[in-house]
N, C-alpha and C positions, 0 to 999 in steps of 0.2 A: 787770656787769649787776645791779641791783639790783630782789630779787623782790617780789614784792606778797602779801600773806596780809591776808585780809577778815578784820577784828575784830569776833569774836563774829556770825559772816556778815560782814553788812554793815551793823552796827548803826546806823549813818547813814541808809540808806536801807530800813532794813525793820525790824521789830520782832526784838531782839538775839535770838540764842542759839535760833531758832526754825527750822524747817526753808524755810521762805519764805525769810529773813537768807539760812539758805548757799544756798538758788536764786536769789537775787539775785546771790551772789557770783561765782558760777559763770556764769552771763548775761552777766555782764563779761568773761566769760575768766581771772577770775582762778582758779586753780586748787591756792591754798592758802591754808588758814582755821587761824582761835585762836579754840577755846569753851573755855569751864569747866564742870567737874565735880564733882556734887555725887553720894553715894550716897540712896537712896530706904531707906523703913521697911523693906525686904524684898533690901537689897542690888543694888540697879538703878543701871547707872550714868545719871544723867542729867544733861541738858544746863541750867543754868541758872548764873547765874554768882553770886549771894548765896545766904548760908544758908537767908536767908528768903523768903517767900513775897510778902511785901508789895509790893516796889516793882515788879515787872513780874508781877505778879497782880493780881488784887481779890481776893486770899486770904492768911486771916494762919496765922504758923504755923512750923515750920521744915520745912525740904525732910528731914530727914532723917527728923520725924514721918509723913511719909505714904507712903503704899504706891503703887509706881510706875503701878500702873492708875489709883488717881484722878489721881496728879501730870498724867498725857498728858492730863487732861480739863480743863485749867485753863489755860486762855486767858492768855498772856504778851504783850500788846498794851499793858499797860500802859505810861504814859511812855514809849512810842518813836514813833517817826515813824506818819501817823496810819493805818492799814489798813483795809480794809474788811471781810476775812473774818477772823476770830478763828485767831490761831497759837499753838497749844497748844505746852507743855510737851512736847520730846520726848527720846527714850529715844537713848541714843549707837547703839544698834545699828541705829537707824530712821538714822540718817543715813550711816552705813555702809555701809547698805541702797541707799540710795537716794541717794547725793554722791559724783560720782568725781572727789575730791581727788587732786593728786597728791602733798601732805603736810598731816598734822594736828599742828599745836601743842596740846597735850590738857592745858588747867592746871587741877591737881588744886590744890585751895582748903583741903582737909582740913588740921587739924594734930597730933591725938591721933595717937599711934603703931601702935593698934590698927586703926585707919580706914585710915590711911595703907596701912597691908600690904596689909588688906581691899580698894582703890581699885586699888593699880596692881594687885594678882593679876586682879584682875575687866576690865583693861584688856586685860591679858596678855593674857589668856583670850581676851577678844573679838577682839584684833588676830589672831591664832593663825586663829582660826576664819575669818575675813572674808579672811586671807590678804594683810594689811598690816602685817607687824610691820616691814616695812623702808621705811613709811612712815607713821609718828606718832611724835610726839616728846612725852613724859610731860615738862613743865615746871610749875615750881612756884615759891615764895618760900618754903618751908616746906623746913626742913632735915629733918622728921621726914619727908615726902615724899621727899625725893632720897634720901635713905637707906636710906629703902623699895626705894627703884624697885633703888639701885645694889648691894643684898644681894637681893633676891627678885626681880630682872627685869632682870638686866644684861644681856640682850641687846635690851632696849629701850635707844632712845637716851635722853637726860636733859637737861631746859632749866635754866638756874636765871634765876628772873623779878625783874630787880633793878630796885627804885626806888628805894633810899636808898646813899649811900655811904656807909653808917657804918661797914659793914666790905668790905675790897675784893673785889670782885663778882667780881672777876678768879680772885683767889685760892678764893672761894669753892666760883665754877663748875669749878675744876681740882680741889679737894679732895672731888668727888662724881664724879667723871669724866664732866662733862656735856661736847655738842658742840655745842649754842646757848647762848648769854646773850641772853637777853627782854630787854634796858635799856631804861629807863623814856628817853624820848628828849633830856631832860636832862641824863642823866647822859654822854651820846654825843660826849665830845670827839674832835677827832683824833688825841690821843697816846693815849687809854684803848680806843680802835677800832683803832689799830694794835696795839697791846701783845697785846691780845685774841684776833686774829686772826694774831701773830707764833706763840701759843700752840694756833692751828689751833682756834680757837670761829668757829660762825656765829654775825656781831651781827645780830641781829632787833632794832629799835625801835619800839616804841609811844608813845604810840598817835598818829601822823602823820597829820593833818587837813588841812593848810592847802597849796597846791601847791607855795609856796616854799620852805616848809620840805622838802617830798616832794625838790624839788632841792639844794636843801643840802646834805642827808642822801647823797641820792644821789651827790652830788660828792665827799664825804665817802669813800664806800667802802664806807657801810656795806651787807651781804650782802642783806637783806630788812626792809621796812618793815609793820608791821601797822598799818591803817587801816578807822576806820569807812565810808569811801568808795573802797570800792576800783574803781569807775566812773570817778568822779573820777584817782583815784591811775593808772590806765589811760591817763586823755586825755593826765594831766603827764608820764608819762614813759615811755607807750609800753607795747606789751605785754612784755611781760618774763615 
């Protein structure tokens, strides 16, 4: 049975990374989501998936300049699908609050090694609190990230998000003790999906659009698909 996880909600069908995106997602029944994580001027974790402000704002700037009370006031509608109410910029612990997932793919984007600590502690923390450490999973591409997580929050689990083989994904995700590989869905052969999974990793593929491919995939073996339409990804292959 291969699961369903709404990208960045349901960035297909709502404006990404916004509290609307994972209530779409959830409508669907699907019941597990991938946002990114960025920190605010004041240490907040928040949900947007670039440093900057520009491309799903009308505001320039980097996310890490502002302080999380203005960030929630700044409308992220931009370039996604077209909305009619304005879906702000929100804070990871609003969707916590208010999303009952039954697992979070949570990719931290950070790469200085300072931030990195700073990001998953502040995850820690919130997971601890909300009473979900044993459902979000801290994935990243950033070594300084899994490093973080796997010395200061090893009882989080740990993703590692590969798009490139330049170096094996395989080897990489087992030399930080992660238990998902994110693969870019390219990279998703049938001998690098079993190899992976011989080694006890969930394969997760991104980002899965198209339904044939949703079956491919699925025939394939691979664990869980992330999709900006996870409506769609629902109709091709059932609830799961």
């Amino acid at each position: 049975m291969t699961l369903i996880y709404g990208h960045r909600g349901a960035k297909g069908e709502a404006p990404e990374n916004t509290l609307t995106s994972f209530e779409q997602c959830l409508k669907h029944g699907v019941r597990r989501c991938e946002l990114d994580l960025h920190l605010s001027k004041d240490g907040e974790l928040m949900v947007i998936h670039d440093p900057t402000l520009k491309r799903t704002t009308d505001r320039r700037g980097k996310v890490i300049e502002q302080m999380a009370d203005d960030l929630v006031t700044f409308d992220a509608r931009k370039g996604g699908p077209g909305w009619v109410h304005p879906c702000p910029i929100p804070r990871l612990e609003e969707l916590f609050e208010q999303c009952d997932f039954e697992h979070w793919q949570l990719e931290v984007k950070s790469a200085s090694r300072t931030r990195a600590a700073t990001t998953v502690l502040a995850i820690r923390e919130m997971a601890v609190r909300h009473g979900l450490t044993d459902k979000v999973t801290v994935t990243s591409s950033s070594r300084e990230v899994l490093r973080a997580a796997q010395e200061l929050t090893p009882d989080l689990s740990r993703g590692l998000v590969a798009e490139y083989a330049w170096l094996d994904p395989l080897k990489v995700a087992q030399s930080y003790g992660c238990e998902i590989l994110a693969l870019n869905w390219t990279l998703c052969t049938p001998e690098r999906l079993e190899k992976a999974q011989r080694q006890g990793l969930h394969v997760s593929v991104w980002t899965v659009n198209e339904p044939a491919l949703m079956r491919r995939l699925a025939d394939f073996g691979v664990d869980s698909l992330i999709t900006d339409f996870p409506g769609l990804a629902i109709a091709t292959l059932g609830n799961s």
